[in-house]
N, C-alpha and C positions, 0 to 999 in steps of 0.2 A: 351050907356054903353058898355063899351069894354068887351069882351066875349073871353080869353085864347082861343090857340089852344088845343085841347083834343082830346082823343083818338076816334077811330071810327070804330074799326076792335074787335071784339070780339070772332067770331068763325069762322069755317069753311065757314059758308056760305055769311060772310060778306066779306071775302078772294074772295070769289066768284064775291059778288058784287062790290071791290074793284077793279078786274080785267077787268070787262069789263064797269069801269068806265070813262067818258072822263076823271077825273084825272089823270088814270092809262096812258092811250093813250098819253097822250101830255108828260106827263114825260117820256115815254119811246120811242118818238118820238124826243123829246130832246137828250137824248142816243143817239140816233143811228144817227143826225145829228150833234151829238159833235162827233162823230165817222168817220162820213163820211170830217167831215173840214179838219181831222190831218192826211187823206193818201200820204204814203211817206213823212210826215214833221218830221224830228228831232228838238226835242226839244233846240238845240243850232241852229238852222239853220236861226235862224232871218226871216222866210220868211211869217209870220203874225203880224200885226197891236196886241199893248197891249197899253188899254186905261186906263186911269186913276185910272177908275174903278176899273181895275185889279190887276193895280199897289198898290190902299189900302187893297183888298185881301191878295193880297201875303205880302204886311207889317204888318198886321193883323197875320197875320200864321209864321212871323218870330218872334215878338214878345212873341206870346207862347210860341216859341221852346226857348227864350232866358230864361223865367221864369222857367225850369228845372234846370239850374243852381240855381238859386233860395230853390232850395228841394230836396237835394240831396236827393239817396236812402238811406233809415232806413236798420243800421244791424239788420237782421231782419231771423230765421230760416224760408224759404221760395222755393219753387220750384217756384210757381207763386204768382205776386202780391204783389210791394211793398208798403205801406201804404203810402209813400210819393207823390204816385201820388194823393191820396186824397187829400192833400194840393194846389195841381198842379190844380187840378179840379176844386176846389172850389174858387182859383183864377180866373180861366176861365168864370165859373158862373156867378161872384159878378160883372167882366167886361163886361159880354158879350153884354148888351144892350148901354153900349160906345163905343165899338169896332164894331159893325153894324154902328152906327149913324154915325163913321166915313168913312167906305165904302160908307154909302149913302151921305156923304158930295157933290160929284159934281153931284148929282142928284139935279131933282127942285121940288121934291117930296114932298107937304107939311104936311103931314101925317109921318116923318120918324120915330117919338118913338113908335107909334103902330107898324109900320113896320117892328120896331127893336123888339117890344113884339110879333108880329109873328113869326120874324126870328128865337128869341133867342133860341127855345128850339130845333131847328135843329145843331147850332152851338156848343151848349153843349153837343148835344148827339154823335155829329159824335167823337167825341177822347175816347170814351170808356164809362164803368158803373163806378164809383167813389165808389159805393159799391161792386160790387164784384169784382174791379178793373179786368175787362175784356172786352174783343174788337173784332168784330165781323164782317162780311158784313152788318148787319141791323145799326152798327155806321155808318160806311164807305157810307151805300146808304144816310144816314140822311147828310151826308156835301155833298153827291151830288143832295138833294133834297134842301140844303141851295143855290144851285147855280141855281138850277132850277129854283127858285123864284126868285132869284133876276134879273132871264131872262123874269121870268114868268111878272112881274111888268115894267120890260123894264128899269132896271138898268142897264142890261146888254142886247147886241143886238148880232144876228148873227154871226154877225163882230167880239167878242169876243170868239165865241167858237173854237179858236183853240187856244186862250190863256188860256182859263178857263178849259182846257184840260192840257197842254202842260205849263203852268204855274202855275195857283193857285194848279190843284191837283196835279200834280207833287212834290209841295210845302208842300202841304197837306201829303202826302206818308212820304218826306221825316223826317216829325215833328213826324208823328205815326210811323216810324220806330225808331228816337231815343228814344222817348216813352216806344217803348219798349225794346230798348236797355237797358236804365236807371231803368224801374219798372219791368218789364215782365210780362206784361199784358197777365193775362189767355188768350187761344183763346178759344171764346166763339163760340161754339157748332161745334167745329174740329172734324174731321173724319182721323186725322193722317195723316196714308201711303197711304190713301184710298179716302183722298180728293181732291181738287183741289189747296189748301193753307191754310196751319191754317188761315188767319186772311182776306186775299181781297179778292174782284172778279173785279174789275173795272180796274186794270192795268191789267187784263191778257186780258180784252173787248177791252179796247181802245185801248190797245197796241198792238192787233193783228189787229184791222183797222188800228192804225200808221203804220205799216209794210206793208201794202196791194202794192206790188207795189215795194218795197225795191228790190234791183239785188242783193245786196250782203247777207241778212240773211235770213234764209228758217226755216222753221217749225223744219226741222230736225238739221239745226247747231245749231240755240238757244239756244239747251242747253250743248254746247260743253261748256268748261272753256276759250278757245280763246274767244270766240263770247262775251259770258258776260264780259269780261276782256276788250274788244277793243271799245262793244258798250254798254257796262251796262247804263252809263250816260245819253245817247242821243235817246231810244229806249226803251220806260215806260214798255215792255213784257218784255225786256234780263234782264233789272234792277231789277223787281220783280222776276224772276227765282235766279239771283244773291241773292236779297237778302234772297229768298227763303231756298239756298242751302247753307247760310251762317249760318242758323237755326239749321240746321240739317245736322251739320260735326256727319265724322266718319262711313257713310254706302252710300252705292251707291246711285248715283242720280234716278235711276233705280225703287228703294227701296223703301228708305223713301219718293220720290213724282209718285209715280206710275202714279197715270192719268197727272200729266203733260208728264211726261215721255211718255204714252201711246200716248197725243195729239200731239209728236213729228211726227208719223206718217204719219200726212195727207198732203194733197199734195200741197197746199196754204194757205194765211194768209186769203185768202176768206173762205176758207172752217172754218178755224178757230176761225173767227169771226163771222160766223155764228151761229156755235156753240154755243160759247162764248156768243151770245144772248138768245141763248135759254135757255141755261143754267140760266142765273140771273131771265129770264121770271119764271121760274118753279124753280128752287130751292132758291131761295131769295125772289123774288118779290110773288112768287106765296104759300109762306112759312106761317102760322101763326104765328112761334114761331118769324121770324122775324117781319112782318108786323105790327103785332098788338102794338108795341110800338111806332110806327108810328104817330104823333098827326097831326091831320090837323084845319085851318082855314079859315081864310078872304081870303089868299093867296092860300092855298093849300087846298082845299074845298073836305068835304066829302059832297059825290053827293047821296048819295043812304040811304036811312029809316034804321035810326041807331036804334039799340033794346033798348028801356028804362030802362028796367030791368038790363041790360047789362052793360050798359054804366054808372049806379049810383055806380055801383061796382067802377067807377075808376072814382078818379076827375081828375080835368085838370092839365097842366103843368103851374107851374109860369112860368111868360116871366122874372124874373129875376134869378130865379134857377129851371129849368124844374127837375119835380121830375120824378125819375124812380121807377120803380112798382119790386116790390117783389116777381117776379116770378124767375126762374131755369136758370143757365146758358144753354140755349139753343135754341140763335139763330143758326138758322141749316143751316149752307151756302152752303154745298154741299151734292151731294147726296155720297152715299158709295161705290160705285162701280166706275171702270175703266169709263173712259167717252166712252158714246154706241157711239160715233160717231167718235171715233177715233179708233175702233178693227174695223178688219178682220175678215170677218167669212172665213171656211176651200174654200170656192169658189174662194176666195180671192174680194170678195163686200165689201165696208164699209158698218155696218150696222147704220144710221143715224137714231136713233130714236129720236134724239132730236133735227134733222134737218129739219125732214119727207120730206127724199128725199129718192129717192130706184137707185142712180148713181153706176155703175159697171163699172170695168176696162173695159178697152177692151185688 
């Protein structure tokens, strides 16, 4: 009997056991080796292998972005959130389990519609809440935990992670940005001028390993208007600062993105990536309000003594419309304050607390 994927994160201390689970290890081992594929490679630069595989990804994710057309936005009195994306969503849903089966087409997988009923409720979730039409890091990790899997199963190998970097999510970015062009999807649990980006964390990760190694862009041109101007396109960090500051005309870059601002500072895209890891470890990954709408299965397996009490609270997600749960706009993608590891203290030391490294000038 097939068994939906379902939640498995309930509190505090399941966050805990979540953490130091092999689940937790291999996906953020995956991270950091889709990170380490793409140093120094721009995204036009032709200089990795894209296999078939990839190739029905990214037609899968162009396809979406075509069905916006499809729904336009509702005149609608609204700061955020147009109902139209509802339509958008539910399109997404009702296909989602044909649109897997067609990525796993040149697989010899003979299991692919369970596989697509595991898949599906990571695919749906990554483009946002279809009810409180809002969007978040906890979507954004949900399509990179769709890519996980399908690496995790061996649809996809090695040899594709610098496409599945550098093409599908590339591809991916650029669908949830027209996205929110067209609906203006709440950012779900923003910290403003105070956080890291209303809506991602995953182009400023990868994009600061892409850069590891770059001669021409440094921590500190990034965020000049030249730099995103000449390499927005081809360098997923300058593109996400680009699109970042295209958010929020009208006040200094300074301003309204403070800690990015602040992570202009440091003195390498090493240091920055660094960072940039720990940061997703402890304020995404390591987040309740994100985590816990997390579902896992067959594929992506909760390893650790789920509370029964707990978990009757919340059924599971269908594999052909994963349902979301009725809790608060409040996945919490960054912390509120300046990034500790891009200030100076009066010594002039970085203080790296979310490095934990104690490095001083000399």
């Amino acid at each position: 009997n097939y068994k939906p994927p379902q939640r498995a994160i309930f509190s505090i201390e399941d966050v805990r056991k979540f953490t130091q689970s092999k689940t937790y290890s291999e996906y953020l081992r995956f991270v950091k080796e889709c990170g380490e594929s793409i140093r120094a490679t721009g995204i036009m630069s032709g200089k990795y292998p894209i296999s078939k595989t990839v190739l029905n990804i990214e037609k899968m994710l162009n396809e979406a972005e075509k069905w916006i057309e499809d729904f336009p936005p509702i005149n609608q009195p609204m700061r955020f959130g147009n109902r139209a994306f509802c339509s958008w969503h539910s399109r997404l849903s009702e296909n989602a389990l044909n649109l897997i089966q067609e990525i796993l087409s040149e697989s010899n997988k003979a299991n692919k519609f369970e596989i697509s009923q595991d898949l599906a409720p990571y695919l749906c979730t990554s483009f946002g809440n279809e009810q409180r039409i809002d969007y978040g890091t906890g979507h954004e990790t949900n399509f990179c935990l769709f890519l996980y899997c399908l690496y995790k199963i061996e649809v996809l190998t090695s040899k594709d992670m610098p496409a599945l970097v550098l093409n599908c999510f590339s591809t991916y970015l650029r669908v949830m940005r027209t996205l929110h062009k067209n609906y203006v999807l709440e950012p779900a649990g923003s910290h403003g001028a105070w956080g890291l980006d209303d809506y991602h964390c995953m182009p400023f990760l990868w994009g600061s390993a892409q850069l590891i190694d770059n001669p021409e862009i440094t921590p500190s041109n990034a965020v000049q208007d030249e730099t995103m101007i000449k390499f927005g396109d081809d360098w997923m960090y300058v593109g996400a600062l680009q699109f970042t500051r295209s958010l929020k005309k009208g006040a200094p870059f300074g301003e309204c993105c403070s800690m990015l601002y602040s992570i202009s500072n440091l003195p390498s895209w090493k240091k920055v990536y660094s960072g940039m890891i720990k940061l997703y470890e402890g304020e995404v990954l390591g987040k309740l309000p994100v985590v816990q709408h997390i579902v896992f299965g067959k594929i992506l397996k909760a390893t650790w003594l789920i509370n029964s009490s707990s978990s009757s609270l919340s059924g599971a997600s269908s594999p052909q419309r994963p349902s979301q749960t009725n809790s608060p706009r409040e996945y919490d993608a960054f912390i509120n304050v300046h990034a500790p590891w891009a200030q100076e203290t009066k010594t002039g030391d970085y203080v790296n607390v979310m490095l934990g490294e104690n490095e001083s000038k000399n």
